[in-house]
Structures are given as structure tokens and as C-alpha cells.
TIRO-16497 format. One record per residue: residue number from 0; z, x, y of N, C-alpha, C in turn; residue in one letter. Coordinates in pm, 1 decimal. Each point is the difference from the previous one (the first is absolute). Layout:
<tinus>
+-----+----------+----------+----------+----------+----------+----------+----------+----------+----------+------+
| seq |      n.Z |      n.X |      n.Y |     ca.Z |     ca.X |     ca.Y |      c.Z |      c.X |      c.Y | type |
+-----+----------+----------+----------+----------+----------+----------+----------+----------+----------+------+
| NUM |        Z |        X |        Y |        Z |        X |        Y |        Z |        X |        Y |    a |
...
+-----+----------+----------+----------+----------+----------+----------+----------+----------+----------+------+
</tinus>
This chain:
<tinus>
+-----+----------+----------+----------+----------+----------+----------+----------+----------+----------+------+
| seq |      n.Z |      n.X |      n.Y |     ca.Z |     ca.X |     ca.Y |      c.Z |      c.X |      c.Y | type |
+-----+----------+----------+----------+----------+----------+----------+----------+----------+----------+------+
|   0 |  -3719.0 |    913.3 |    -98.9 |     22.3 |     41.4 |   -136.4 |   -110.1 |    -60.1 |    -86.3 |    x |
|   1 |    -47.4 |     81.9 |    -77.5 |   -114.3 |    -39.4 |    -96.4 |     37.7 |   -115.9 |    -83.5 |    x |
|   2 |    -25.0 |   -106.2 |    -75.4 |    -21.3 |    -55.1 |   -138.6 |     85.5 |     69.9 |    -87.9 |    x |
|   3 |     70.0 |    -36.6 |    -63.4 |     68.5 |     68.2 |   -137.1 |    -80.8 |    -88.8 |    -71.5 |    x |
|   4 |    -38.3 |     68.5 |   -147.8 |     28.5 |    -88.5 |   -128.2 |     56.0 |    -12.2 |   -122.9 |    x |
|   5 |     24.8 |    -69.5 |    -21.3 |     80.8 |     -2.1 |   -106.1 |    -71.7 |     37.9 |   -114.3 |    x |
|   6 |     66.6 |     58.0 |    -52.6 |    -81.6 |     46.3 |   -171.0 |    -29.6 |    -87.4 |   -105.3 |    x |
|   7 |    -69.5 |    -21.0 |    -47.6 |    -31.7 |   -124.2 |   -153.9 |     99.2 |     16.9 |   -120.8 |    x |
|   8 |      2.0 |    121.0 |      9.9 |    142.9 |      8.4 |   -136.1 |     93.1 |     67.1 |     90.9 |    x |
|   9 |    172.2 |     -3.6 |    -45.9 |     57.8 |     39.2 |     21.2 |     15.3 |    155.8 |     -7.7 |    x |
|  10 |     21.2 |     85.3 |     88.9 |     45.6 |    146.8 |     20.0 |    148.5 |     20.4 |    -45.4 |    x |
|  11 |     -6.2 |    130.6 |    -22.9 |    159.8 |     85.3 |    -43.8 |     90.4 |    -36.8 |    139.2 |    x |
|  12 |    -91.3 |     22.8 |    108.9 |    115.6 |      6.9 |    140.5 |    -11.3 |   -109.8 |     27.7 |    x |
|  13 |   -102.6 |   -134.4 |    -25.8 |     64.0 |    -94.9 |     69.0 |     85.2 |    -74.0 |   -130.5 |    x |
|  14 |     18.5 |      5.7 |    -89.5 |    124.3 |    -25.2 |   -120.6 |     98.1 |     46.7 |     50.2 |    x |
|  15 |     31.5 |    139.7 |     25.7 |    114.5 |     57.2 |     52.5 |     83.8 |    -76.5 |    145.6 |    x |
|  16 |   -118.6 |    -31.2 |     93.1 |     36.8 |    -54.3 |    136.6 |     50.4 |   -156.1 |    -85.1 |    x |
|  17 |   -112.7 |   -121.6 |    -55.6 |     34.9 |    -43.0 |    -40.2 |    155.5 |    -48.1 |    -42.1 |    x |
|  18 |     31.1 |     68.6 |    -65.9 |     91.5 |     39.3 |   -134.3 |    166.2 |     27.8 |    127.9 |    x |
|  19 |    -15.8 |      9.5 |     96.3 |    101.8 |     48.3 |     42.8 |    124.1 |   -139.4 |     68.2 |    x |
|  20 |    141.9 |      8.9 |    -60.5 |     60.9 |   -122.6 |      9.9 |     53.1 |     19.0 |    114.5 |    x |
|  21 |     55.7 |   -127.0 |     31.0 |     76.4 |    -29.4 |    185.6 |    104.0 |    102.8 |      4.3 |    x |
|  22 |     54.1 |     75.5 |   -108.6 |    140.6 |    106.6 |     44.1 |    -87.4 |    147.0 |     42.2 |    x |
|  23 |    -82.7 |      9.1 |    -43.8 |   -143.7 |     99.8 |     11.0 |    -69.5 |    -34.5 |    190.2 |    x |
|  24 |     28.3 |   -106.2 |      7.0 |    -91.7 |      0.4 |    130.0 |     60.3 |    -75.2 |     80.0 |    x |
|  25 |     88.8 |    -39.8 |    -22.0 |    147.8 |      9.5 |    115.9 |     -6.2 |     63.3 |     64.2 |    x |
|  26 |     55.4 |    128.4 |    -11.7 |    114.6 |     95.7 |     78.6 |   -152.4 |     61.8 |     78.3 |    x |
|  27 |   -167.3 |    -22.1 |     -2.7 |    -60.4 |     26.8 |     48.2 |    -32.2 |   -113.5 |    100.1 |    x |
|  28 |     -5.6 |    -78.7 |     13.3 |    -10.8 |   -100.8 |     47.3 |    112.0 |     26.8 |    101.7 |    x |
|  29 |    111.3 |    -15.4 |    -39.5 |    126.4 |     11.4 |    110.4 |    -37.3 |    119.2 |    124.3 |    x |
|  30 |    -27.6 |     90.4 |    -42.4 |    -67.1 |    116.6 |     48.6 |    -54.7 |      6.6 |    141.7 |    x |
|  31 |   -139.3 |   -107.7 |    -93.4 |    -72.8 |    -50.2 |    129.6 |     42.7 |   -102.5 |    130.3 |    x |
|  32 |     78.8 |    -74.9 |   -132.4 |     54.0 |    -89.0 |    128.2 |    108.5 |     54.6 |     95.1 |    x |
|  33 |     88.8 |     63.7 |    -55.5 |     54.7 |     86.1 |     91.7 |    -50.2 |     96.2 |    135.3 |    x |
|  34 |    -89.1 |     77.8 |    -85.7 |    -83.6 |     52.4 |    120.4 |    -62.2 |    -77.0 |     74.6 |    x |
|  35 |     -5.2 |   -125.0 |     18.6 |   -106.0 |    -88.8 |     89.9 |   -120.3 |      3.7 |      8.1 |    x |
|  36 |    -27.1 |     53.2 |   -150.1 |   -157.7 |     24.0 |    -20.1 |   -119.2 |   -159.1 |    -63.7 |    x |
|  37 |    133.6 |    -51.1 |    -75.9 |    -36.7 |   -113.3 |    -47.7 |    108.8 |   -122.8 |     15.3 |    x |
|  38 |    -70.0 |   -146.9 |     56.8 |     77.3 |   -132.4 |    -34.1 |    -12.1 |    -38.5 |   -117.9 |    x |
|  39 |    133.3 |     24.3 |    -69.8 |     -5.7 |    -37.4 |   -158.1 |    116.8 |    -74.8 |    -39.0 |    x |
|  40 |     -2.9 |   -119.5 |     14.6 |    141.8 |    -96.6 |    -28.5 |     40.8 |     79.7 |   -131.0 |    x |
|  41 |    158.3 |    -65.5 |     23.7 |     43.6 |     42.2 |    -74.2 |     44.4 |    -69.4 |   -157.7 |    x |
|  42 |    -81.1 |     -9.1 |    -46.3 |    -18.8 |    -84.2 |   -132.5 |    -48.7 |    185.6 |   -120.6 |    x |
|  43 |     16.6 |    -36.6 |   -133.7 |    -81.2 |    118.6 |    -76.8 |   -178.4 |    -67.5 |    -17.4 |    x |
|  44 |      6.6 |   -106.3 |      3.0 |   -138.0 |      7.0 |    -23.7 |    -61.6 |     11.6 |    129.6 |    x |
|  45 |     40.6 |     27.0 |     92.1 |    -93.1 |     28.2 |    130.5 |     43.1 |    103.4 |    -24.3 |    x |
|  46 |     39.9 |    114.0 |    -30.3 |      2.3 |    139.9 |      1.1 |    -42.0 |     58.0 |    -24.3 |    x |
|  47 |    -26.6 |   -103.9 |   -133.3 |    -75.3 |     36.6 |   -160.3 |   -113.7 |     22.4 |     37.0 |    x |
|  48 |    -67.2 |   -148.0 |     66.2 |   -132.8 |     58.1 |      0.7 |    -25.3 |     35.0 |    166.2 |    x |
|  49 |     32.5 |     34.2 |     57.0 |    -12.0 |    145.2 |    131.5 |     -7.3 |     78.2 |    -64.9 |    x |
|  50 |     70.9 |     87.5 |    -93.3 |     -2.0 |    126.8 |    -57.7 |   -162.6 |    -35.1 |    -88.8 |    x |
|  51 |    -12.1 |    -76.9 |    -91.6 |    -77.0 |     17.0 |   -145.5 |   -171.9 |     -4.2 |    141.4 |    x |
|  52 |    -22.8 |    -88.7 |     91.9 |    -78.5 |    -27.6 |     34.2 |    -43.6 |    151.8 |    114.3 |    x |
|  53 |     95.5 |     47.6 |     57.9 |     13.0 |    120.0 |     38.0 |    -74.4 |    126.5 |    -70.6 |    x |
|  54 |     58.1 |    -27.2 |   -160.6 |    -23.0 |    140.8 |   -105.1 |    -84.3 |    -36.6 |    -83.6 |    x |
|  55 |    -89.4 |   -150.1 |     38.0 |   -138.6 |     -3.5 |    -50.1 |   -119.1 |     30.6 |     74.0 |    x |
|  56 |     24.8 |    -41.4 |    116.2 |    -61.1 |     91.7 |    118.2 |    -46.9 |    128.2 |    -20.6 |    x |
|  57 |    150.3 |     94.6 |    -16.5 |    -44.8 |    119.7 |     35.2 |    -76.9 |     30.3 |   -185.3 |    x |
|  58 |     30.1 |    -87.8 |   -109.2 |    -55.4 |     69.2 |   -132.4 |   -165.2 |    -29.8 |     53.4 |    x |
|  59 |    -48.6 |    -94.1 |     52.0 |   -141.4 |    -40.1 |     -4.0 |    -42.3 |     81.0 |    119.1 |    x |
|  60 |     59.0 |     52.2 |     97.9 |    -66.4 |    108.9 |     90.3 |     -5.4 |    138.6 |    -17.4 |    x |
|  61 |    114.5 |     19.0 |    -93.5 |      5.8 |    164.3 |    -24.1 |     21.9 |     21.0 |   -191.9 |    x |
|  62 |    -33.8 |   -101.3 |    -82.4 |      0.4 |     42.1 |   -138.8 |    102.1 |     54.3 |    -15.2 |    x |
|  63 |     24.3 |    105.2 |    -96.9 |    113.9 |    109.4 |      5.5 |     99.5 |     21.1 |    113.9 |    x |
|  64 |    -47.4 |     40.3 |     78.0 |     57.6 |     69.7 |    125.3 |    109.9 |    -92.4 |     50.9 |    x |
|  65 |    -30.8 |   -172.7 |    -30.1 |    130.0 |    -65.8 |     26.8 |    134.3 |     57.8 |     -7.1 |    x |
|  66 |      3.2 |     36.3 |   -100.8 |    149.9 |     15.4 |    -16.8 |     54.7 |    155.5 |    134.3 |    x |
|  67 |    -53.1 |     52.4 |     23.7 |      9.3 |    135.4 |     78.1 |     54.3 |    -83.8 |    142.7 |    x |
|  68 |   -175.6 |    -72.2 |     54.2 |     25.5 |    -19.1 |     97.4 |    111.8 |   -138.5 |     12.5 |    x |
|  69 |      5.8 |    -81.3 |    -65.2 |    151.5 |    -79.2 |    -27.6 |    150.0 |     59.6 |     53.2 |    x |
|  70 |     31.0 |    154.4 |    -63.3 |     91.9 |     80.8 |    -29.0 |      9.2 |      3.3 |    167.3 |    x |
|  71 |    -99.5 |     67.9 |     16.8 |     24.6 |     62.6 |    142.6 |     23.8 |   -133.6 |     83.2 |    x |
|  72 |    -77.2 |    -79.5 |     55.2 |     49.6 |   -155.0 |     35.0 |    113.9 |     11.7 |    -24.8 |    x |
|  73 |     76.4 |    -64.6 |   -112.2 |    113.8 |    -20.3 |    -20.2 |     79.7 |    104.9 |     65.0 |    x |
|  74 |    -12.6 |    150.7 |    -34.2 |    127.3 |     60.4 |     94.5 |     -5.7 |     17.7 |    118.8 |    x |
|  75 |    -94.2 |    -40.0 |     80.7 |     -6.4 |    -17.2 |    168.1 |     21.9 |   -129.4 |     23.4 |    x |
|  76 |    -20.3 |   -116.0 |    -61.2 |     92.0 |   -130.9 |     46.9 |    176.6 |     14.2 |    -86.8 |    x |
|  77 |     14.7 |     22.1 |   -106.2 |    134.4 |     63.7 |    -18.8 |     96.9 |     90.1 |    121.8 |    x |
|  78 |    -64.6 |    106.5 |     78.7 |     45.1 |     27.3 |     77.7 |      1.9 |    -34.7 |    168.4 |    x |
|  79 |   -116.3 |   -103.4 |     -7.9 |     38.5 |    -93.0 |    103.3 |    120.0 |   -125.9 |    -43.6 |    x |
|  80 |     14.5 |    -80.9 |    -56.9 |     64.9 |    -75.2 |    -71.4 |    152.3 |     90.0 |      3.6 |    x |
|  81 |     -2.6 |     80.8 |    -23.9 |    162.7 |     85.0 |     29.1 |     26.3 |     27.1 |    131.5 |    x |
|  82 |   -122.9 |     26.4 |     68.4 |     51.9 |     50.3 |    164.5 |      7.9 |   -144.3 |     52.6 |    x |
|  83 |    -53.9 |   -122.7 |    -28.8 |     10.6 |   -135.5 |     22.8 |    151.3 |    -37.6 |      1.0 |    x |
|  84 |     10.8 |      2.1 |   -131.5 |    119.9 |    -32.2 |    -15.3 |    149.1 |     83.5 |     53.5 |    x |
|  85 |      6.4 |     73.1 |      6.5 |     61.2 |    141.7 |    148.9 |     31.2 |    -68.9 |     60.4 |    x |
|  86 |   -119.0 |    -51.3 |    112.9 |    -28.2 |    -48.1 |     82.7 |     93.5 |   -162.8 |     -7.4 |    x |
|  87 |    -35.0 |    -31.2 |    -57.2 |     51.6 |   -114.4 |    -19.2 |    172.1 |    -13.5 |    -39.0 |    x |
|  88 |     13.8 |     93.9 |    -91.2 |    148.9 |     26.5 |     28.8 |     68.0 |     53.6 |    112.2 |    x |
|  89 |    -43.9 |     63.7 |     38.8 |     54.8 |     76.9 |    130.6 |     -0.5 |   -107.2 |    134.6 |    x |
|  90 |   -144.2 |    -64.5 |      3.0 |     50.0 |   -124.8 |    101.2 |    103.5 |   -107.3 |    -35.3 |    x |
|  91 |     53.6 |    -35.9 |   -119.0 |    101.0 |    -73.3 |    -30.0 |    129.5 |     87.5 |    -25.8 |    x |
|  92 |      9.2 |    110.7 |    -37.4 |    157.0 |     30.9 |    101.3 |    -44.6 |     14.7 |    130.1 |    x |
|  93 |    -80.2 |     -6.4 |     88.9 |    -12.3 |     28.2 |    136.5 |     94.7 |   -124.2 |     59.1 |    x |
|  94 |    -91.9 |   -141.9 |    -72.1 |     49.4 |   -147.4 |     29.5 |    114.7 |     -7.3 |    -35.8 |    x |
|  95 |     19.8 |     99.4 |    -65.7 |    151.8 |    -32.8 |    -42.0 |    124.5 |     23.7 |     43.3 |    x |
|  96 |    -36.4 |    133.4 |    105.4 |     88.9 |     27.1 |     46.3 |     25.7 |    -63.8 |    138.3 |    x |
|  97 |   -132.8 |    -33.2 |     74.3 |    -35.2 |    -86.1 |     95.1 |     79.1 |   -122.4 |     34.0 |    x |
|  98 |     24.8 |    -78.4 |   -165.3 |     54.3 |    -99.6 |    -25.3 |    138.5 |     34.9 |      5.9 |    x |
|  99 |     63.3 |    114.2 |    -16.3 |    140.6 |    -24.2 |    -62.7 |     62.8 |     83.8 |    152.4 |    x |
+-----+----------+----------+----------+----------+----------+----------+----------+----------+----------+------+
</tinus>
């Protein structure tokens, strides 16, 4: 991966990424960790910044286009993160019935 750099003044999109609070980048964070895409204790400020450090990334590699390619990210680990969790329910009534 190339060098990113950071910009000298602040941008509209990285204010926006910036700008975004732990109830904002939670339920993305959970996401990932669910899907087993990312080790992200479970604290908000480790979430916090997985997500913010994530969606500064993609503002300094793709300008604009962040937010698009973000979207799409997000709903293919969203729908891993659901078939995860399936998964994960379904093996605990498995154990469960195993058990009883």
C-alpha cells in the first residue's frame, strides 16, 4: 500500500469521519468483529478508533468516493456478521440440546 498523506488543513470528509461519535461507530465496529474480520476489544474507544482510523484511510485514498466504497464494505461485512452470528446461534441450541 502506498504512503497516505494527510492534508495541511482540514477537509469536509475528513471533519465528517472525524466528527463521528462511539454510537455512530459502534454498531460498525461490532460488525466487524462479529464477522471475524477484525480483533477489536470490546471497550467504545477501541471501536471508536477501528472505525475513525478505518474511514480515514479510505477518505485519503479515495477523496469523495469514501463514503460509496465504505457503504458497500459495510453491507458485505453486515451480512457476514449476520450469517456469523446464525452460525453461532444455531451451534448453541445444537449444545444445547446435546446437553439436555
Amino acid at each position: 500500500m502506498a504512503d497516505l498523506t494527510y492534508p495541511a488543513t482540514l477537509t469536509d470528509d475528513l471533519r465528517e469521519v472525524l466528527g463521528m461519535m462511539n454510537f455512530q461507530t459502534g454498531p460498525m465496529a461490532h460488525a466487524f468483529r462479529d464477522a471475524g474480520l477484525a480483533e477489536i476489544r470490546k471497550k467504545c474507544e477501541e471501536e471508536q478508533a477501528f472505525i475513525l482510523d478505518w474511514l480515514i484511510r479510505l477518505v485519503l485514498e479515495h477523496g469523495a468516493g469514501w463514503r460509496r466504497i465504505a457503504g458497500e464494505t459495510l453491507q458485505e461485512v453486515a451480512a457476514e456478521a449476520k450469517a456469523a452470528r446464525a452460525a453461532a446461534a444455531t451451534a448453541a441450541a445444537q449444545r444445547g440440546r446435546d446437553d439436555g
